[in-house]
C-alpha positions in Angstrom: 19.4 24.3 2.0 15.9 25.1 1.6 14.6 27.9 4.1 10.8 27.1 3.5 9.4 25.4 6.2 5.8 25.3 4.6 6.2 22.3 2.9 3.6 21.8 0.2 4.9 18.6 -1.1 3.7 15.3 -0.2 4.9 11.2 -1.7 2.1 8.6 -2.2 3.1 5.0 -3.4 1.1 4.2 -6.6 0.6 0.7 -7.3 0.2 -0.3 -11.0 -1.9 -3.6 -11.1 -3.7 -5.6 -14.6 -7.5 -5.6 -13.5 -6.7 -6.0 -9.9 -6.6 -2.7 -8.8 -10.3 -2.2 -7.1 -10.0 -5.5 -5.0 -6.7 -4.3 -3.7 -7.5 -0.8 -3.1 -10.3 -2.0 -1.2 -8.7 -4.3 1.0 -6.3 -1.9 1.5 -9.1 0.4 3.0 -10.2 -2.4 5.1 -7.2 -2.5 6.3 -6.3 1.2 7.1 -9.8 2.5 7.2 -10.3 5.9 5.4 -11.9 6.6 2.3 -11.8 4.6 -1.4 -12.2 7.3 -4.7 -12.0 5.8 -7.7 -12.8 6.3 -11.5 -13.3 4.2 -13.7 -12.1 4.1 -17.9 -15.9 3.7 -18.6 -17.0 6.8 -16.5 -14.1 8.8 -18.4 -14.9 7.5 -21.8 -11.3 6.2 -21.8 -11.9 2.4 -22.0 -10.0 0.7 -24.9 -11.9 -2.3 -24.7 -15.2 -3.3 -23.5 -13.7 -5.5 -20.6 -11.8 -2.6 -19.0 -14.9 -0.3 -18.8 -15.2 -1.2 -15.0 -11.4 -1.1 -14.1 -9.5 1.8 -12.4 -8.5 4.7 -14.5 -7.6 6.5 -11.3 -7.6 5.2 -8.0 -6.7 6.1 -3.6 -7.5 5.5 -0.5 -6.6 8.0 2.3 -6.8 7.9 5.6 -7.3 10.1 8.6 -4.3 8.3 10.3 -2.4 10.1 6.7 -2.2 6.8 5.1 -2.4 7.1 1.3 -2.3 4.6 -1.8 -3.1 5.1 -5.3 -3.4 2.7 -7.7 -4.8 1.6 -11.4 -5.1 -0.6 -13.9 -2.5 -0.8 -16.7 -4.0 -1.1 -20.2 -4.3 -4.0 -21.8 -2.5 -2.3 -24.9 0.1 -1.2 -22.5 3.0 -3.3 -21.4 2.9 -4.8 -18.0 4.9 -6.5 -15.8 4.5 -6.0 -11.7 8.7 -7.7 -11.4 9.9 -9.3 -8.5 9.6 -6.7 -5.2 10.5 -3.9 -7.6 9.8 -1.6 -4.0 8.6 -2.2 -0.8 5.5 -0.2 1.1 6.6 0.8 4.4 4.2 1.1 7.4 5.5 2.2 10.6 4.0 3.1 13.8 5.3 4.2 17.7 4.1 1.2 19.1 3.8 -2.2 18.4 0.0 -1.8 19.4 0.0 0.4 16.4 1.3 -1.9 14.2 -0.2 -5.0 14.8 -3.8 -4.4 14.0 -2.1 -3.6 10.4 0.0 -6.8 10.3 -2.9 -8.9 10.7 -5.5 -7.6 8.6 -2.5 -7.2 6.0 -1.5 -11.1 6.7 -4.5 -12.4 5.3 -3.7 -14.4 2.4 -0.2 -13.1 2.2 2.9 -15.1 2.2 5.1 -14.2 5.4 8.8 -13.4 4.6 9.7 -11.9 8.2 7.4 -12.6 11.3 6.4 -9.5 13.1 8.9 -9.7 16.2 11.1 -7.9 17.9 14.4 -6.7 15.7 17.8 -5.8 16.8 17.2 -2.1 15.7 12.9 -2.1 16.6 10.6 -3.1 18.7 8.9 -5.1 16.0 9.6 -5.6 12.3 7.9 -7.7 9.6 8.0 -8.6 6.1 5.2 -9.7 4.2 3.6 -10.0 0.8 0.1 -9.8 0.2 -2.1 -11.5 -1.4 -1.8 -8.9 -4.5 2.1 -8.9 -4.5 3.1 -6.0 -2.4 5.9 -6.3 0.0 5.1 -4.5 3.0 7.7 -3.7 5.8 5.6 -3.4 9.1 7.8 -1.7 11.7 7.8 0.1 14.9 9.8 3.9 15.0 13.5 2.4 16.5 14.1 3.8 19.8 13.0 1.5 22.4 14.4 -1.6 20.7 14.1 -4.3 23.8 17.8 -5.7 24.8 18.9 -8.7 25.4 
């Protein structure tokens, strides 16, 4: 067992896209707020072709709430292929205050696979995938699951 409580190590989901990456690292800060940092192939001399000069080398939002992303854009010379729900991004909160602003914002153009409700084991959980692809499971901290 590791003594060290001074934990130094962190986990952020990074989200490989094909020239998508900017719009959905930007909705992703409208949706969680924070701020967007990204760099570009063209800034880094790195672009492989003319047409990915503006696309994301290197890409995150973060957030004051501790929300994190990162993302880019895969290459053209690389192989790519996003799958079918090859992982899910999991948001949860302590109330289902907290998570609803998030379900919303996250709802627009996505295609809903669970309504956010009330769960047998939470007080709300949702499925959804947005408009760029991403499954997201909204949820609030189990707990105070209502009863029937």
């Amino acid at each position: 067992m590791n003594e060290n409580t001074n934990q130094t190590l962190t986990s952020t989901t990074h989200v490989n896209f094909r020239g998508d990456a900017r719009a959905a690292l930007e909705f992703y800060r409208d949706v969680f707020g924070g701020e967007l940092t990204v760099i570009t192939y063209g800034a880094m001399n790195a672009a492989q072709r003319p047409e990915e000069a503006d696309q994301i080398m290197w890409g995150q939002v973060t957030a004051p709430s501790g929300f994190a992303i990162m993302a880019y854009d895969v290459p053209a010379d690389r192989p790519y292929d996003k799958g079918v729900a090859p992982f899910f991004e999991s948001v949860r909160g302590r109330s289902v205050e907290d998570v609803t602003p998030v379900w919303e914002k996250l709802s627009d153009g996505a295609v809903i696979v669970q309504d956010l409700k009330p769960s047998p084991w939470a007080p709300a959980y949702g499925m959804l995938t947005d408009r760029f692809g991403l499954t997201w499971v909204i949820d609030v901290v189990a707990g105070g699951a209502p009863t029937t």
